[in-house]
SELUMMAR-607537 format. One line per field, with one value per residue (C-alpha): residue number from 1; residue in one letter; x, z, y. Coordinates in nm, 4 decimals, always signed. Layout:
REM SELUMMAR-607537
num	[NUM	...]
residu	[A	...]
u	[X	...]
w	[Z	...]
v	[Y	...]
END
This chain:
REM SELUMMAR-607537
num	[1	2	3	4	5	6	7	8	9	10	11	12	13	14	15	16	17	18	19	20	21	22	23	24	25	26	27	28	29	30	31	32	33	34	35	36	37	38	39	40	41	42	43	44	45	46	47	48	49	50	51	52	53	54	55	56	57	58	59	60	61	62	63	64	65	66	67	68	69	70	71	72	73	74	75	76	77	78	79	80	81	82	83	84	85	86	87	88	89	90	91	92	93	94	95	96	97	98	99	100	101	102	103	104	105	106	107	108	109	110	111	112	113	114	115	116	117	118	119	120	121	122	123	124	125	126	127	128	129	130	131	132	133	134	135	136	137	138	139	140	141	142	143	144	145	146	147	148	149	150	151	152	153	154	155	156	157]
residu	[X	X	X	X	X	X	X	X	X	X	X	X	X	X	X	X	X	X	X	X	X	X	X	X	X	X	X	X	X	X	X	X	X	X	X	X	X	X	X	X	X	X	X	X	X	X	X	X	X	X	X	X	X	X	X	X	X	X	X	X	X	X	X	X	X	X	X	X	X	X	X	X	X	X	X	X	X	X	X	X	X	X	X	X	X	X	X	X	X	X	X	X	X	X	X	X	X	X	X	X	X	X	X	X	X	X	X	X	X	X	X	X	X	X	X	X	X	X	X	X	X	X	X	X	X	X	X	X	X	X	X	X	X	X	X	X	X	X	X	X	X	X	X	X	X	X	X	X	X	X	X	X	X	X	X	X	X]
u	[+5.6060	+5.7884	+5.8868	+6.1312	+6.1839	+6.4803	+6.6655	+6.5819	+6.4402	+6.2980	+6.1542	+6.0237	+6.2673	+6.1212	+6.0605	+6.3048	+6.3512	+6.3346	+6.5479	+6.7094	+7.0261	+7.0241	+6.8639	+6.9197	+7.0672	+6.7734	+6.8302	+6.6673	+6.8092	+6.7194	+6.9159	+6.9796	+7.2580	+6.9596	+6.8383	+7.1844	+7.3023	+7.4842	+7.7252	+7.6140	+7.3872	+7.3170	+7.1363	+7.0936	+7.1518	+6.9842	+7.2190	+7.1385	+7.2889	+7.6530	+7.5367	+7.7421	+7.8449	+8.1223	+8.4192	+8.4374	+8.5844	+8.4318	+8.6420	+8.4227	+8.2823	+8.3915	+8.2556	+8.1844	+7.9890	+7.9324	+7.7898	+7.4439	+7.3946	+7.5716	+7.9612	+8.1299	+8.4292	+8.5671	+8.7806	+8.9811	+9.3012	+9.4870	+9.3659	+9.0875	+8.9443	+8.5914	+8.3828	+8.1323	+7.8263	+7.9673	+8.2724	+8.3434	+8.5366	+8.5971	+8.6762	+8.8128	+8.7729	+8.9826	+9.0486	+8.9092	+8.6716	+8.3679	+8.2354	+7.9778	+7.7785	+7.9526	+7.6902	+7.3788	+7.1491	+7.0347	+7.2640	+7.2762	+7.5014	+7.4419	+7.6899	+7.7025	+7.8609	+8.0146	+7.9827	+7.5920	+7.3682	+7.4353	+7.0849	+7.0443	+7.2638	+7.0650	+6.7512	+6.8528	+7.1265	+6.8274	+6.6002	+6.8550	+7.0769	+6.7005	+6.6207	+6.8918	+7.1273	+7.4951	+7.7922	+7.8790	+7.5748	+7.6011	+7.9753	+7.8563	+7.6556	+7.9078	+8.1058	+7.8181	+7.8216	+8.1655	+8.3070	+8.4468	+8.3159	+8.6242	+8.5127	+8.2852	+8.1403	+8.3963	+8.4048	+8.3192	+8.5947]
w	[-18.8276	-18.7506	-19.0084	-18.9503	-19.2092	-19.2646	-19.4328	-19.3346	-19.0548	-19.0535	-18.7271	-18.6386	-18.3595	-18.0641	-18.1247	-18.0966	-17.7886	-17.5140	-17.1984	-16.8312	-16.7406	-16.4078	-16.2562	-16.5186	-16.7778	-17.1060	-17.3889	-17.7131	-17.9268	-18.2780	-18.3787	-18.2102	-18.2594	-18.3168	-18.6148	-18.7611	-18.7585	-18.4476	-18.6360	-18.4131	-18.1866	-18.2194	-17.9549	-17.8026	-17.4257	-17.2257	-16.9657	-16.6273	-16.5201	-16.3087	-16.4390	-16.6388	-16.5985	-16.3643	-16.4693	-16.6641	-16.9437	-17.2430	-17.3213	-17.6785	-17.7493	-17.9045	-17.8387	-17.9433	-17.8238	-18.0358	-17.8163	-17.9118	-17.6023	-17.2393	-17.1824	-17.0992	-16.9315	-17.0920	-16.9169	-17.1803	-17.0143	-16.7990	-17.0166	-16.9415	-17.2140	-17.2584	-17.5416	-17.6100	-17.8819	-18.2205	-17.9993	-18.0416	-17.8934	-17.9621	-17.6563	-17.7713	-17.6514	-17.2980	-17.1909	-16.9017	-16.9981	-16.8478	-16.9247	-16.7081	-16.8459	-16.6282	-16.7070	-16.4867	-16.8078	-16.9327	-17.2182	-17.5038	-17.6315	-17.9960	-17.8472	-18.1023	-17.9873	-18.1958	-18.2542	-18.1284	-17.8462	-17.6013	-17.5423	-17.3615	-17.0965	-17.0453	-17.0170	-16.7146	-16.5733	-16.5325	-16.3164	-16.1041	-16.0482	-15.9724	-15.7285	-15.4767	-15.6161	-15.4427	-15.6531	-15.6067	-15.7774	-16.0491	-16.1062	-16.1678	-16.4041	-16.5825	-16.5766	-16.7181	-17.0565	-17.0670	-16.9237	-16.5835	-16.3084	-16.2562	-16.0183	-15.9612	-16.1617	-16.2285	-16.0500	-16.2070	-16.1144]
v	[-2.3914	-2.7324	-2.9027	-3.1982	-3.5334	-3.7854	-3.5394	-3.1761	-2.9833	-2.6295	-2.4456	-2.1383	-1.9215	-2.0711	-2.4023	-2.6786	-2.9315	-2.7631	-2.8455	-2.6806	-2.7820	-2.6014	-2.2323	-2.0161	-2.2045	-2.2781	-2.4524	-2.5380	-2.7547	-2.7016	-3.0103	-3.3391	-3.5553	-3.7750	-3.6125	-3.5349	-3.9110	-3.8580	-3.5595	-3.2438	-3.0990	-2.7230	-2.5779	-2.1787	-2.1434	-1.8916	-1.7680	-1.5812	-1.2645	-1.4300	-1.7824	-2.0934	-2.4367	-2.5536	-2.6314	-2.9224	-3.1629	-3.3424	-3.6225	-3.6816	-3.4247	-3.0512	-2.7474	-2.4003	-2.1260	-1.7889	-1.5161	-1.3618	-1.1461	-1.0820	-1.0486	-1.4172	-1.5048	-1.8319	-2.0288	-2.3189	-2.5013	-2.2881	-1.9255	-1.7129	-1.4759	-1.2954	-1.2905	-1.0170	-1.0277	-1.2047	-1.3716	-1.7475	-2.0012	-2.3319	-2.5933	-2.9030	-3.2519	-3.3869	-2.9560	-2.8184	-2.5109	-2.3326	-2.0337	-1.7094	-1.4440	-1.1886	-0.9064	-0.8520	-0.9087	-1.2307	-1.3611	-1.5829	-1.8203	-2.0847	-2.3878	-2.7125	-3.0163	-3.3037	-3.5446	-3.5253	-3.6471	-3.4077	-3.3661	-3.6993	-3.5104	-3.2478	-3.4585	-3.6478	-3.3003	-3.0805	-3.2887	-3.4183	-3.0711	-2.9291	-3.2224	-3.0601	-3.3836	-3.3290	-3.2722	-3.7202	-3.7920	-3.4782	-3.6027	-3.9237	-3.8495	-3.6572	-3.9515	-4.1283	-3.8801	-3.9422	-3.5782	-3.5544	-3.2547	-3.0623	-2.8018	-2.5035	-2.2477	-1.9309	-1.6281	-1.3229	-1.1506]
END
């Protein structure tokens, strides 16, 4: 059941547009920034057991991520904190943040973005990180999205 018009869009729980953005990492975006007139996306992101981004920066976008399953470690600015099932955080624009399901389960996270188009990211990150890419062409195309590659991935520790 897929339903989306001008004004509204309805779906079913596994449908939406569905994308990698590296090994482990899933996501469906249930809204585009495309669909929304460029106000949000809102996507879920499946996480592996020890996986998450690197650390990184959006200079345009915010962020949030509520936790459906796992146990994350979320790194914003200098502070670390974890967030278990129901947590939240919220990441603003131009701070460095990252975030790793530290549990040896799959997790879940909902993350929306504004304003939107995210998405267009994740179309062109997944292909390339999968394509053994090194980290001058994946900063680049951070840089291209207009965030900036900061460093690795956390430790779980």
């Amino acid at each position: 059941m897929s339903i989306s018009t001008g004004r509204y869009t309805v779906l079913a729980a596994d449908e939406g547009l569905r994308l990698t953005s590296g090994p482990g990492r899933d996501l469906v975006f249930k809204v585009t920034g495309e669909q929304t007139g460029g106000a949000f996306d809102y996507f879920t992101v499946d996480v592996t057991p020890k996986g998450g981004p690197p650390l990184h920066m959006h200079h345009k976008q915010e962020e949030t991520i509520h936790v459906l399953k796992g146990r994350f470690k979320v790194r914003i600015g200098e502070e670390t904190f974890h967030c278990d099932p129901g947590g939240f955080a919220y990441l603003p624009s131009n701070v460095p943040h990252a975030f790793l399901n530290i549990t040896d389960e799959p997790g879940q996270i909902i993350v929306i973005y504004t304003p939107g188009g995210g998405h267009r990211f994740y179309e062109e990150f997944g292909p390339t990180a999968r394509s053994g890419a090194d980290r001058q062409m994946i900063a680049a195309l951070f840089t291209k999205y207009d965030m900036t590659l900061l460093g690795g991935p956390l430790d779980p520790d």
